[in-house]
Backbone bond lengths (Angstrom), bond angles and torsions (degrees), N, CA, C in turn:
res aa  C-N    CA-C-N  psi(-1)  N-CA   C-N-CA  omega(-1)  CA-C   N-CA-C  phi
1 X - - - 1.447 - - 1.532 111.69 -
2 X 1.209 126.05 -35.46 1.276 134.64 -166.96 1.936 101.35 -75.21
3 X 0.816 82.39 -52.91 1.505 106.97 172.62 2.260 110.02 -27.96
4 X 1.143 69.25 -63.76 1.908 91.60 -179.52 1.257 121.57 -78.46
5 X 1.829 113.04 -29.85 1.292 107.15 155.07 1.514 114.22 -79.04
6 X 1.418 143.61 -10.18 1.263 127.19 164.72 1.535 102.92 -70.39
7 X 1.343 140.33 -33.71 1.066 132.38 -169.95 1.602 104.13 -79.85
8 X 1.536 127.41 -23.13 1.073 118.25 -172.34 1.653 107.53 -75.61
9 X 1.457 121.71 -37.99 1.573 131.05 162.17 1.334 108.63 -43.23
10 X 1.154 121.89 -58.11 1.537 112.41 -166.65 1.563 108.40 -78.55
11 X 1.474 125.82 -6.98 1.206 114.01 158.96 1.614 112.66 -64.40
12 X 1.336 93.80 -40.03 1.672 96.13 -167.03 1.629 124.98 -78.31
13 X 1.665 107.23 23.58 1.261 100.04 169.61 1.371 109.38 -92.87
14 X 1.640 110.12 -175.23 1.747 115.25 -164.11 1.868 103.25 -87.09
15 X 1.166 104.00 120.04 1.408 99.59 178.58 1.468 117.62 124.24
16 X 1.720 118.96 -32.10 1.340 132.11 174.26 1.309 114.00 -58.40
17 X 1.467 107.63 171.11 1.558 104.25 -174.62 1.317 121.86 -79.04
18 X 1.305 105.92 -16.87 1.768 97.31 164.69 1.523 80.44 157.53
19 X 1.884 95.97 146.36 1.273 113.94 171.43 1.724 127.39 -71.74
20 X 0.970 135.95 146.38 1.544 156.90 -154.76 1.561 91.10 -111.47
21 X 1.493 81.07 144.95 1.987 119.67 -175.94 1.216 105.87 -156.29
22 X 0.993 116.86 131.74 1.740 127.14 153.60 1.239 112.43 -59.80
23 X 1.076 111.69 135.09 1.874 145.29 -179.18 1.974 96.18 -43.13
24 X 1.136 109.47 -42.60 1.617 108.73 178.94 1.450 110.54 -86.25
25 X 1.490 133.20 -36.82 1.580 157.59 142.24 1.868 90.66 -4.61
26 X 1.588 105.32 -64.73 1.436 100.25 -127.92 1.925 81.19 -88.87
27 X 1.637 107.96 -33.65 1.116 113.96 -167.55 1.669 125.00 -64.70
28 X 1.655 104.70 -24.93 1.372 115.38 -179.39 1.421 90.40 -90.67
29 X 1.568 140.49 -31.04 1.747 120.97 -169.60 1.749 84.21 -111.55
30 X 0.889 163.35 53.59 1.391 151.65 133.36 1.574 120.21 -18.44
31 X 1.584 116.53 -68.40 1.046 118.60 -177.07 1.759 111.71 -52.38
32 X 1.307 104.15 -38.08 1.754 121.99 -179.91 1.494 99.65 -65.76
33 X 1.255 136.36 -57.08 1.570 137.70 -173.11 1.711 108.06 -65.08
34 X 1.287 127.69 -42.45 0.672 124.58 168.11 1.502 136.49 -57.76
35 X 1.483 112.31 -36.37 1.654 133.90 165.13 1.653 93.15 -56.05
36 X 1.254 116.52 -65.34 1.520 122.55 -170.18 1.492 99.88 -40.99
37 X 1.333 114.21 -58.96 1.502 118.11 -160.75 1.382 110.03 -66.69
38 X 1.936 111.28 -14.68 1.741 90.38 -174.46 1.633 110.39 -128.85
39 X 1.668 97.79 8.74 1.502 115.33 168.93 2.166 99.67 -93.13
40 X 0.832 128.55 -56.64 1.760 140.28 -172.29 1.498 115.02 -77.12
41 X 1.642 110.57 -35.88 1.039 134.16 168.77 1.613 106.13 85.21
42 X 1.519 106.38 21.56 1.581 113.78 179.24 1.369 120.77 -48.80
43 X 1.222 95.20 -169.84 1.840 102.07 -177.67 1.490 84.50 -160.24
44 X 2.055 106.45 145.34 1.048 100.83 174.06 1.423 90.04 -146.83
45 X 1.415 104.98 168.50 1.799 105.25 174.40 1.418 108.63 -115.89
46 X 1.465 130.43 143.54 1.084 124.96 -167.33 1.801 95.69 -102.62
47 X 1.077 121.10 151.96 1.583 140.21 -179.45 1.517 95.18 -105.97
48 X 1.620 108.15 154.13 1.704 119.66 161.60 1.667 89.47 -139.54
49 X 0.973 139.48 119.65 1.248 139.73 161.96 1.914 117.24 62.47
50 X 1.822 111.66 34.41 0.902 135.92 177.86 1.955 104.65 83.92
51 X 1.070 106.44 -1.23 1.942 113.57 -179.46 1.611 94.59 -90.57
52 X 1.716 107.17 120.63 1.442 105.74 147.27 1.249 142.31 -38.21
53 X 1.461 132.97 107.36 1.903 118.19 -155.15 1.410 105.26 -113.75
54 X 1.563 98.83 -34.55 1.614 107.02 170.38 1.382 128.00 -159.43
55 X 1.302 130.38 167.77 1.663 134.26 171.06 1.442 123.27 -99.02
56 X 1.253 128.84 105.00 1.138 133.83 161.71 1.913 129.29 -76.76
57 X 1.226 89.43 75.67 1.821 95.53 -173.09 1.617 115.74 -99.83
58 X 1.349 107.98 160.67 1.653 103.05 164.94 1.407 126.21 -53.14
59 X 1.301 140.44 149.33 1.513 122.30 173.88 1.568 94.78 -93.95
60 X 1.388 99.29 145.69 1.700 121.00 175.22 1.613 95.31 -77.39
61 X 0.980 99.59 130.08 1.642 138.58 -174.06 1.668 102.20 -120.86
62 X 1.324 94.35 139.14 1.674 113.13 164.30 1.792 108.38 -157.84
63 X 0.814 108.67 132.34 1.212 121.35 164.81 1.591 122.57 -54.93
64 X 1.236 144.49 118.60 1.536 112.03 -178.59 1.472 92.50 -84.88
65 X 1.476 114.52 172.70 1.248 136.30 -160.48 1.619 89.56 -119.93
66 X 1.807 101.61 172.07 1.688 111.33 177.95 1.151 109.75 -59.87
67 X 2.270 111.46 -47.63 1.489 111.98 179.56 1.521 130.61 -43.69
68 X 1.880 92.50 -31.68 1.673 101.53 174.73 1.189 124.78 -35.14
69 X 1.628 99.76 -57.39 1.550 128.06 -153.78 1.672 91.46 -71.43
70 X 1.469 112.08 -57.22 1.263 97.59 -170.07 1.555 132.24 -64.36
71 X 1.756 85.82 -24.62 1.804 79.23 151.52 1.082 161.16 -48.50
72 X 1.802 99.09 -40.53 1.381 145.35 134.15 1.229 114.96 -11.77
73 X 1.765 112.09 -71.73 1.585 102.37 170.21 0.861 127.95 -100.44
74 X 1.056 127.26 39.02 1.354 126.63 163.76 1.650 105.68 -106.78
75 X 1.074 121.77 -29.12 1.626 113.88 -172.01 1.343 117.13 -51.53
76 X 1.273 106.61 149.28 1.678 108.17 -176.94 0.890 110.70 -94.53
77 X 1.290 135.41 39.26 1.195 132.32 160.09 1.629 127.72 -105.71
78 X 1.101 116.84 104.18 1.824 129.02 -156.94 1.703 90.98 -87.69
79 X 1.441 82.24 153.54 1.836 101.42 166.81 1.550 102.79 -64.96
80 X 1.422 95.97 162.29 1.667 95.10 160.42 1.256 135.59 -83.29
81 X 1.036 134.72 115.70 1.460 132.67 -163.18 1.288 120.09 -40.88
82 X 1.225 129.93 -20.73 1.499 140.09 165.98 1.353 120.68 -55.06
83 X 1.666 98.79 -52.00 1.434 106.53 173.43 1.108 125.21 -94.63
84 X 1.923 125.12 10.62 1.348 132.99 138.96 1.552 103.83 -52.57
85 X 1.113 113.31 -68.56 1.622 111.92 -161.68 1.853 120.91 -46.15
86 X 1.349 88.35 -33.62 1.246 107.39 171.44 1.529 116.21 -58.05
87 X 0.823 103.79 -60.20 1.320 116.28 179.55 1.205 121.61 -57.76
88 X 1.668 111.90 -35.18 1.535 127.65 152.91 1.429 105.14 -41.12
89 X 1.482 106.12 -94.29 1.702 106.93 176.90 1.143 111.58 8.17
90 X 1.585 117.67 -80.74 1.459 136.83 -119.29 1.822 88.51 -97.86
91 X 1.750 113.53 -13.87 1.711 96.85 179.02 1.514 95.57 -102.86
92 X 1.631 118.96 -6.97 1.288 104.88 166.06 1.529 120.95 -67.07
93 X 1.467 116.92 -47.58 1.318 118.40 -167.81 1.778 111.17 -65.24
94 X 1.414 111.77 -29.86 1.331 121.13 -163.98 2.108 94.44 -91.47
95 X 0.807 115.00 -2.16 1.940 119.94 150.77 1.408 101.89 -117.60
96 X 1.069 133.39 38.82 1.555 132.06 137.19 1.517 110.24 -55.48
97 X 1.444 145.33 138.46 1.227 143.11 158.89 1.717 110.25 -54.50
98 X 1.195 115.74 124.91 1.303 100.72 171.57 1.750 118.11 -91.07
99 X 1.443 132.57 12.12 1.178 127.87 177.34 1.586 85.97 -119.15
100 X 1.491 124.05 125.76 1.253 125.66 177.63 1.557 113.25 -74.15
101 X 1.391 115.90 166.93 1.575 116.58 -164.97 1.200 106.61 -67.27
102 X 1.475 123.44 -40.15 1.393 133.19 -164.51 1.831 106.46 -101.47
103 X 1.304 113.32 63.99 1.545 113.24 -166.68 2.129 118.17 -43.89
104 X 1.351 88.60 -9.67 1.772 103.15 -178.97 1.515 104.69 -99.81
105 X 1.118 130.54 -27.97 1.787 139.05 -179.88 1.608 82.25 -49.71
106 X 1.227 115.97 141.72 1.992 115.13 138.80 1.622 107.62 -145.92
């Protein structure tokens, strides 16, 4: 035990790769680790029996930009024509009239 709390300190200095929690730690405050992780932008490692099991980090985010987009269209790379057609279909059926012409026909 002693052992894992020295390792849990030296996670927790400024600069390390991210602070350490026990597998039950993270599981009973979750909602709390998680706020931490996307208010501080921490990183923490979760423990199971003092073994690293996993990383709980912020996800890297970017915004795309206009240039993105226009990159976007410009690439030469086309859909597949299969799944054009498809896609046809599916905007034909969805401008189908939904009150039929002949409201007395059934």
């Amino acid at each position: 035990m002693k052992n894992s709390r020295r390792v849990r300190r030296e996670h927790d200095r400024p600069g390390a790769a991210g602070r350490v929690v026990t597998a039950s730690e993270a599981a009973k405050n979750f909602g709390a680790l998680v706020e931490r992780v996307r208010e501080a932008r921490a990183t923490y490692v979760v423990e199971r029996s003092g073994v690293p099991v996993v990383e709980i980090a912020p996800v890297a985010w970017t915004r795309p930009t206009v240039a993105d987009l226009v990159g976007w269209l410009r690439a030469p790379e086309r859909l597949d024509e299969s799944y054009l057609a498809e896609v046809e279909r599916g905007v034909a059926y969805l401008n189908e009239p939904s009150i039929p012409a002949n409201r007395w026909a059934s």
